[in-house]
N, C-alpha and C positions, 0 to 999 in steps of 0.2 A: 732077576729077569727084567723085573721093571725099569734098571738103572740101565740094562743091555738098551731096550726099546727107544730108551729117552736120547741117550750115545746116538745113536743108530741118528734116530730122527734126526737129530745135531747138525750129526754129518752130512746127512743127505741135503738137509737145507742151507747147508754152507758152500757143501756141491753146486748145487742150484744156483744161488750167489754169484759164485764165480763166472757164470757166462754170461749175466746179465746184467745191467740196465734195466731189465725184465723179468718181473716176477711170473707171471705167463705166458703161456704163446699168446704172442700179440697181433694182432692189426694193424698193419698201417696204412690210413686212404693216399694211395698214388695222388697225389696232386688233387685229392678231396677226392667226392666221389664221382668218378669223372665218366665213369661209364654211362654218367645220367644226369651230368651237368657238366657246364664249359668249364676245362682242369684252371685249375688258379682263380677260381669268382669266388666272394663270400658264399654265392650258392651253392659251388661244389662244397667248400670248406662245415656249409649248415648241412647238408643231407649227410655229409660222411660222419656228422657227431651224430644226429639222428638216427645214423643204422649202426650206431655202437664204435665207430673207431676208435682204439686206442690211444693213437696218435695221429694228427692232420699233419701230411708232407706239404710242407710251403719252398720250391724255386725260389733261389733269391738272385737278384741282377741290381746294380745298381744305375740310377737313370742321371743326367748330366750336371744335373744340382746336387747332385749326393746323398739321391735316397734311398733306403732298399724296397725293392718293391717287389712281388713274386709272380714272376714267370719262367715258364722253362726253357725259352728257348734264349737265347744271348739277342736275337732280334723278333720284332713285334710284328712281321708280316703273317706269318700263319695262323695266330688266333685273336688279331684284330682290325680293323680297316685302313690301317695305316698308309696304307698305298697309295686309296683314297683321298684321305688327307691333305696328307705330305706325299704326293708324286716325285718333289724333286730334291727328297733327303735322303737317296738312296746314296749306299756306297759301297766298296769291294772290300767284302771280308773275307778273313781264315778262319773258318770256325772246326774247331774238331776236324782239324787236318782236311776239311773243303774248302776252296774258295770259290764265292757267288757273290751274287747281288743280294744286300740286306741292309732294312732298317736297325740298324743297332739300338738298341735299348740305351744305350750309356750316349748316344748324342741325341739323345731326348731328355727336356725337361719334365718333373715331375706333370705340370697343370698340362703338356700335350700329352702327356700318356692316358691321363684323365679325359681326355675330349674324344680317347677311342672307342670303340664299341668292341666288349671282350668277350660276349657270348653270343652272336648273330650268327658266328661261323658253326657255329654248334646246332643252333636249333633258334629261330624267330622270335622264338618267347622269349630268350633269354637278352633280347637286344641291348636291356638298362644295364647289363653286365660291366663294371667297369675292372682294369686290371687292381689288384690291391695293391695297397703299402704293408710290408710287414708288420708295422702298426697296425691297420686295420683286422689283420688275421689274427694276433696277435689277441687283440680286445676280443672279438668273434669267440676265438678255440680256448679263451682263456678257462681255467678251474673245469671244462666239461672234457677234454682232451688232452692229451701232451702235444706235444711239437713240435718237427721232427724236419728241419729246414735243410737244404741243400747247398751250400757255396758254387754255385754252377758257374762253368767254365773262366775257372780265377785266372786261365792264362790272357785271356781275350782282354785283361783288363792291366794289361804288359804296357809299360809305354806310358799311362794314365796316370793319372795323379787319384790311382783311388787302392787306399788300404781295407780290402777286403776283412780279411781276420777283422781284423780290428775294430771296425767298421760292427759287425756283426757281434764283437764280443762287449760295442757299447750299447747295443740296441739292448742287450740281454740285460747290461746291468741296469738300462730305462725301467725296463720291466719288474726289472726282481725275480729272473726266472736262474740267476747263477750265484754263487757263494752259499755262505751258511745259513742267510737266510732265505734261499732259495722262496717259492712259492713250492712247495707239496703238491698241489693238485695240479698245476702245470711243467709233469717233467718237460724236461728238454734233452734231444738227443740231436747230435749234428753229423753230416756226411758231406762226401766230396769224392770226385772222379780224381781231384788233384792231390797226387803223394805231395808236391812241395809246399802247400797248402793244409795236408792233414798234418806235416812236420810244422809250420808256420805253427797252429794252432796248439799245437802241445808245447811248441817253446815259449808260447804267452802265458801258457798254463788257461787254457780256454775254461776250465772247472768244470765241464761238461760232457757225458761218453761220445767219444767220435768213430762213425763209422764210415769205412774206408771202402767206394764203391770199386767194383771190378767189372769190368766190359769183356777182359777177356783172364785166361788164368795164367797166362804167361807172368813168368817170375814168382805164382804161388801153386807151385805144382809138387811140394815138399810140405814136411812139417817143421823144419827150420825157416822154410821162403817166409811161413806163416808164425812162428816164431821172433824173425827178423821186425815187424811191428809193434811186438809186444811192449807196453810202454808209451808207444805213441800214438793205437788207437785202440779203441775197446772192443771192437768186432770189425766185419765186413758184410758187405754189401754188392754179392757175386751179381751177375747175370744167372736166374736160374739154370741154365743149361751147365754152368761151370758143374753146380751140385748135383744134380744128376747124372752127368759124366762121371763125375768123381766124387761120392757120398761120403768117403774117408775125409775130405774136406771138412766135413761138419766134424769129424771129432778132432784132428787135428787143433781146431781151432777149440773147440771145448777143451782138449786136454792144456791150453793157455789162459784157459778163462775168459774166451775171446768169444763174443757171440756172432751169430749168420742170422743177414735179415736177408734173403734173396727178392729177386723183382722178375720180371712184374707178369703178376697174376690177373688173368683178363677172361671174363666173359665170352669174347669174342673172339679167343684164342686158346683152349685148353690143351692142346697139345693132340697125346694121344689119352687122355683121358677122356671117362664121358660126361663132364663139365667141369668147371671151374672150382664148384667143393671138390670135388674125390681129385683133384690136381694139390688142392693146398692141404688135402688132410695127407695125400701122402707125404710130400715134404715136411711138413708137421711132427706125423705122428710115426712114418715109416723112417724119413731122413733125417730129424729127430731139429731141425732148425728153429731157431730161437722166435721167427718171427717171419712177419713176409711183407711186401708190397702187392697192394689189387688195387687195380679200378673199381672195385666189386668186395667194397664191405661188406654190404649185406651176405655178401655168399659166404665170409668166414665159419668154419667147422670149427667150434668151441665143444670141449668134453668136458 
């Protein structure tokens, strides 16, 4: 009986194994905790270790000296004064299949990104906010959180003389957060809206799990679509609504060993639930998902 129990356990925690990157349901702070600091400052990245996150999501963009620095949008007019600034560095972009008027992040030097103001737009207090370098969050999230960075919109950077992957898989080995000697206390997991970009990254052998974001579920509406990854990323990263249309989702991808971290879980949005826990504990503990994105760490439902 006892050697039954020990099998058993074996098994089960090998189970477990297989979908993860994750030994628990995890947390992950959206762009820090943003529900209550400006998303991408050290400030959001400090309160979201403070209220427990398991890993700080850092946007990464690169700026026109070649540095990575974290924001999420591909340009700098919405969450800093850029406009102000620089009135006459605007230009016409495509971004995410829109074209508008935008400061681009990538024809900015690192010292002007610095001279912005990245939490005013948020709330007054926060006015000394400056955008970070991946570096700087990097120091910050280090040994107290994991780290859980974005390769944001790699097409935008078409044309440029800038190798993203790469770029990003040299920063890691600055740090010592990939190979064998990894750092322990600061996993790392990386995502991407871009397939030729999560394929990029599996052909350098990136040494780290990558998770493949979805906007919408076109093309993984099977357990083969979701099968077809296997190998070149370690999970995905749906639009919650995908999972909840469609909860076989989540085992489809368990039955690959393939984890779901779905996004994004907001305060200020819970759906048709009556708040923002009893949203993430059912995905959690009803839709059985590896993990999630909030604005709103503190609200995580731990058992």
């Amino acid at each position: 009986m006892q050697r039954s129990v020990v099998f058993f356990l074996a098994v089960m925690m090998m189970s477990a194994a297989t979908h993860a990157q994750y030994t628990r349901k995890t947390v992950v702070a959206h762009r820090g905790a943003s529900a209550y600091a400006p998303e991408h400052t050290l400030a959001a990245y400090q309160l979201a270790i403070e209220q427990g996150a398991d890993y700080v999501e850092q946007d990464l963009a690169v700026t026109k000296d070649g540095v990575l620095i974290c924001l999420h949008d591909a340009s700098l007019e919405r969450t800093t004064n850029v406009e102000q600034l620089f009135p006459n560095r605007v230009s016409t972009q495509t971004i995410e299949g829109k074209t508008r008027k935008a400061w681009l992040a990538n024809d900015f030097t690192l010292a002007e990104i610095k001279s912005l103001d990245a939490g005013s737009w948020f709330d007054a207090k926060f006015k000394a906010e400056k955008v970070p370098t991946f570096d700087e969050a990097i120091a910050l999230v280090r040994g107290k959180a994991g780290i859980f960075p974005e390769l944001k919109t790699p097409e935008i950077y078409a044309g440029r003389d800038v190798k993203f992957e790469a770029m990003v898989a040299a920063a890691l080995d600055k740090h010592g957060l990939r190979g064998a000697k990894a750092d322990p206390k600061t996993p790392v997991i990386l995502q991407t809206f871009g397939q030729p970009s999560a394929r990029t990254l599996a052909q350098i052998k990136i040494g780290v799990p990558v998770v493949l974001l979805l906007n919408s579920a076109d093309g993984f509406q099977t357990p083969a679509q979701l099968k077809a990854w296997k190998g070149i990323v370690h999970g995905f990263g749906p639009a919650k609504a995908i999972v909840l249309k469609n909860p076989d989702f989540v085992k489809w991808a368990h039955a690959e060993g393939m984890s779901v971290t779905p996004y994004t879980f907001r305060s200020s949005d819970p759906g048709s639930f009556k708040d923002v826990t009893a949203e993430m504990s059912h995905y959690l503990y009803t839709l059985g998902v590896d993990a999630l994105f909030t604005d709103n760490p503190d609200k995580f439902p731990r058992k």
